[in-house]
N, C-alpha and C positions, 0 to 999 in steps of 0.2 A: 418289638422293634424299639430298640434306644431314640431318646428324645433325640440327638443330633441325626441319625437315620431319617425318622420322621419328620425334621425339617428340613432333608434335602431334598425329601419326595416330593415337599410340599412347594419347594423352591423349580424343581424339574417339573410337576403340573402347571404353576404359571406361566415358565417360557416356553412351554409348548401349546398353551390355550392361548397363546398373545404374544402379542408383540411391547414386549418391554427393554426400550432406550437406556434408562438407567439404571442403577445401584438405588437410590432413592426413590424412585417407582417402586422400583423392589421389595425394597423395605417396608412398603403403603400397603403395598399387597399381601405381604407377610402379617401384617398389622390387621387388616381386613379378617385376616384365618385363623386370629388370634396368637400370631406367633412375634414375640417380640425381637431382635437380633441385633448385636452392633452392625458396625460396617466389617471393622474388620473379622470379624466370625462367617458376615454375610461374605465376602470376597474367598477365604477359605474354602467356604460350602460351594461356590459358583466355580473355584477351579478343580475342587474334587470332584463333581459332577460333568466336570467336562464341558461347562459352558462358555462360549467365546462370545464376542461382538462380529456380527457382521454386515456390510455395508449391502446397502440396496439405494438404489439411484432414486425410487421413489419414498421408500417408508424410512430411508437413512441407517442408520446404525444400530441393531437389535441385537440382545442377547438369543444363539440358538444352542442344542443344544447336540454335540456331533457320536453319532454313537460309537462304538469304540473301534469297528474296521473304517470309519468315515475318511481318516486320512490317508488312507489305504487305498483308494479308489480314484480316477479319473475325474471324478466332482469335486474333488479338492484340492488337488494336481495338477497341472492344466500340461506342462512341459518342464523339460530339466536340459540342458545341454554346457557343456565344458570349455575354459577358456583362460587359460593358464593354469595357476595352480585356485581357481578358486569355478567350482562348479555350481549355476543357478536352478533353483526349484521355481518354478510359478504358481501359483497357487491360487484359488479364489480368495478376493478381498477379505481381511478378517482372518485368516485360517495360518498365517504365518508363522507364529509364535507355537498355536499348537504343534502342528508339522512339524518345527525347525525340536521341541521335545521330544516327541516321538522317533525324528531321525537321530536325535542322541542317542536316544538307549538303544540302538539297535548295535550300536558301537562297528559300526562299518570299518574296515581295516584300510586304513593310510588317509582315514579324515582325523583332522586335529578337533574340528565342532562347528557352529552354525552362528551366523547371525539372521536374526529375521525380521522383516519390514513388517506392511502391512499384507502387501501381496507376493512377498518375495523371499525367499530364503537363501541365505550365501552358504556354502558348504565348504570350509577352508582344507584345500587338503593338502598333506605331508610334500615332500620334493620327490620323494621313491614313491607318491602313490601310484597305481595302477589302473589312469583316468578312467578309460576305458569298463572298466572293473567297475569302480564308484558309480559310473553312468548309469550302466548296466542294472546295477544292484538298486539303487533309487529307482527306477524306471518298473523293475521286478514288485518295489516293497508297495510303491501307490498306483500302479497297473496304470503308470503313464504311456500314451500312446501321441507321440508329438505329432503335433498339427503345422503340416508345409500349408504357407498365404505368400500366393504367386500370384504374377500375371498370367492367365489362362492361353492357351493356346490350339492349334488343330487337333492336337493328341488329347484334347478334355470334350473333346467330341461328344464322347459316348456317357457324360456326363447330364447330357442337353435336356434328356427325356424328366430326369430325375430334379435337378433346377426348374423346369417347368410347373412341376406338379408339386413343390416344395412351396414356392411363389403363392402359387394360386392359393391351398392349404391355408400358407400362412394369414395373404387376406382377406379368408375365411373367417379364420378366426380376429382377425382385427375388425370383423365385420365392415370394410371398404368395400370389397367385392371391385379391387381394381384389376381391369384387364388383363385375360390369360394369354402369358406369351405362348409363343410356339419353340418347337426346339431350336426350329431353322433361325428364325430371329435371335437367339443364343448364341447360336453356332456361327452366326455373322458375326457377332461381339466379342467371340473368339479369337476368328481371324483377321479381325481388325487389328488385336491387340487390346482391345476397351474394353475388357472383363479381368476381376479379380476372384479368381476360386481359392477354399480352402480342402484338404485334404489330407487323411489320417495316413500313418504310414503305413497302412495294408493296401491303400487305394479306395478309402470309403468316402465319397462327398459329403463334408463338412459344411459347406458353405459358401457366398457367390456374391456377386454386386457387378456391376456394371455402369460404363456411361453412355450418354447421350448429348447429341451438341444439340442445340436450338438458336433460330434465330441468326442465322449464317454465321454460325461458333460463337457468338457472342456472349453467348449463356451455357454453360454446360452443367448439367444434372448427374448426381449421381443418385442411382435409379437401383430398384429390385433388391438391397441388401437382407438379406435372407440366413441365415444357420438350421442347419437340419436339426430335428427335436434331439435325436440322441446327444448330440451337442454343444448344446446350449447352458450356459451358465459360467460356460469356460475360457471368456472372456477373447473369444476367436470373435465376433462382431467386432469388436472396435481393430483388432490387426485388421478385417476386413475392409473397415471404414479408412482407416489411417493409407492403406494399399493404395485403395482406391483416389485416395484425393491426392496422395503424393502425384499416381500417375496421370490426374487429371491436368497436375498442374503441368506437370512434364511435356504431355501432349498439348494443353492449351496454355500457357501461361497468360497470355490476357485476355482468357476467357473470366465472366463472373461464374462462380460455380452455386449452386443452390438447390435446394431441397424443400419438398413439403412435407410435416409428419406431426399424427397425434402423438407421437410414443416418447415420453419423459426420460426414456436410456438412450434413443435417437438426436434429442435436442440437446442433452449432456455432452453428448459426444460432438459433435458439430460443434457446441461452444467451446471446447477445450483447442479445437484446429480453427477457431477466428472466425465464423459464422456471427453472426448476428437476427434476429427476427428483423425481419419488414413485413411490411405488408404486398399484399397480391402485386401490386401495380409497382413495385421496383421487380419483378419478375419479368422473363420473357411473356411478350403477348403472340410468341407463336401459336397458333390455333393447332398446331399437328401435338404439343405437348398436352393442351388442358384434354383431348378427345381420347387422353390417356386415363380422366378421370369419368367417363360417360359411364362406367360399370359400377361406380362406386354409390353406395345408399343414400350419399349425401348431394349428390351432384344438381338435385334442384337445387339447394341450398346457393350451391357455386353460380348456377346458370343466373338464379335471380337477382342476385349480386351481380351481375357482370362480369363475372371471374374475374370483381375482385375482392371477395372475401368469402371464408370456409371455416369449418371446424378445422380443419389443418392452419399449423405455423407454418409459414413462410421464413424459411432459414438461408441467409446469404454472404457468401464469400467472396470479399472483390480486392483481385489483388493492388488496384492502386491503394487499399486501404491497408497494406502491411507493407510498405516498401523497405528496399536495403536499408541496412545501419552500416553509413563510412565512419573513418576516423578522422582526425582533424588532415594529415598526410593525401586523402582523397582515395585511400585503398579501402576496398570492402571490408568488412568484416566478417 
């Protein structure tokens, strides 16, 4: 094995035994193995190798490294759809730039080339392309399967069983152990209209949320958001979350809306749409919402407190605190 071989092996064992943020990390660690490297030698070896940056809500930005069908697959793809002459890739955070190379060389016939974000790639195509065609063919190359996030309805019926038992799963493993819905209480949330599903395009459940009003409407929750494990990672939670609080507002607009959650991609999300942390006590004091948390490991925790304090954040959205932007004329904006 050539000495630059053996220092890219040596560079592909470190970002797979760990998690390394930078290029100078990197360097530390090569140094450690006895291997010495510039930067720019070290930046060569990490694109030959195939390593990218990707983002994670909790550990931030890490070199990983993607093996070489990686972008080929549904895990790094998320959707692609057509809209003029220029056609968008989705992709997981991080994975853009690779993608947007690999859909090069594939030299698709009536694309001119790519531009790539971080999570996004543009595909510029010719005036004679064949949209349809290009769709098609990208869709074929990363075994994209697009994910419809809709208002649920009577006809996601036979969805009910399967949401159920997804829910509960999930707060399994979150170790809450909060409350198992029923189908039939799904299937209410249906026909209200106050549920948001997601859905692959064969008909496979993707994933769900829902709301609830408290407090004679004055507080509305959005409750149970969920993604099925196959999934996950595909950046369908926050379309879910986003669904859901548009129609929250739609249905309630001077409702306060609000959430309780341990989960750091949960609070992320809520901050980017105007949430804020409070505490317990700017919450609804309906007693029919907290007897939602009697199943949960921590609920003495809440009881003793007075419900009003928990290992959950308290996340809240109040719409006097976003009001319109006019112009000086007195027209909205």
């Amino acid at each position: 094995m050539s000495e630059k071989d053996n220092r890219k092996k040596v560079i592909a064992d470190i970002i797979n035994s760990r998690k390394v943020h930078t290029q100078d990390e990197l360097v530390k660690c090569l140094e450690d193995a006895g291997i010495v490297v510039t930067q720019a030698t070290l930046s060569r070896d990490i694109k030959e190798i195939g390593a990218v940056k990707i983002s994670d809500p909790v550990e931030g930005q890490y070199y990983s490294i993607r093996s070489p069908m990686a972008a080929r697959s549904h895990f790094t793809a998320v959707g692609a759809e057509v809209s003029g002459q220029i056609c968008v890739i989705r992709v997981k955070p991080g994975f853009a730039s690779p993608v947007a190379v690999e859909f090069d060389e594939a030299k698709v016939p009536g694309v001119m080339g790519t531009i790539a974000g971080d999570d996004t790639v543009l595909v510029l195509l010719r005036e004679d392309a064949d949209k349809q065609f290009v769709l098609d063919t990208i869709k074929a190359i990363y075994g994209i399967s697009n994910i419809d996030v809709r208002v649920a309805g009577k006809q996601d019926f036979k969805y009910a069983e399967a949401i159920c038992e997804e829910i509960f799963i999930s707060s399994q493993e979150r170790k809450t152990g909060i409350a198992r819905r029923t189908p039939e209480y799904i299937q209410e949330k249906m026909l209200a209209g106050k549920a948001v599903i997601a859905l692959s395009e064969s008909g496979e459940f993707a994933g769900f949320s829902y709301i609830e009003s408290w407090g004679e409407k004055s507080f509305v929750a959005n409750s149970g958001l969920i993604v099925a494990h196959k999934f996950r990672g595909l950046g369908i939670a926050r379309r879910i979350k986003e669904q859901t609080f548009n129609l929250s507002r739609r249905l309630f607009p001077d409702s306060k809306i609000f959430s309780i959650t341990t989960g750091a991609a949960v609070m992320k999300m809520n901050y980017e749409f105007g949430f804020r942390p409070v505490p317990f006590s700017e919450l609804t004091n309906d007693p029919e919402f907290w007897k939602g948390c009697e199943g949960c490991r921590h609920f003495d925790i809440l009881k003793s407190h007075n419900y009003n304090m928990c290992i959950c954040t308290g996340l809240l959205f109040d719409p006097n605190e976003h009001l319109s932007i006019h112009n000086h004329g007195g027209i909205q904006i």
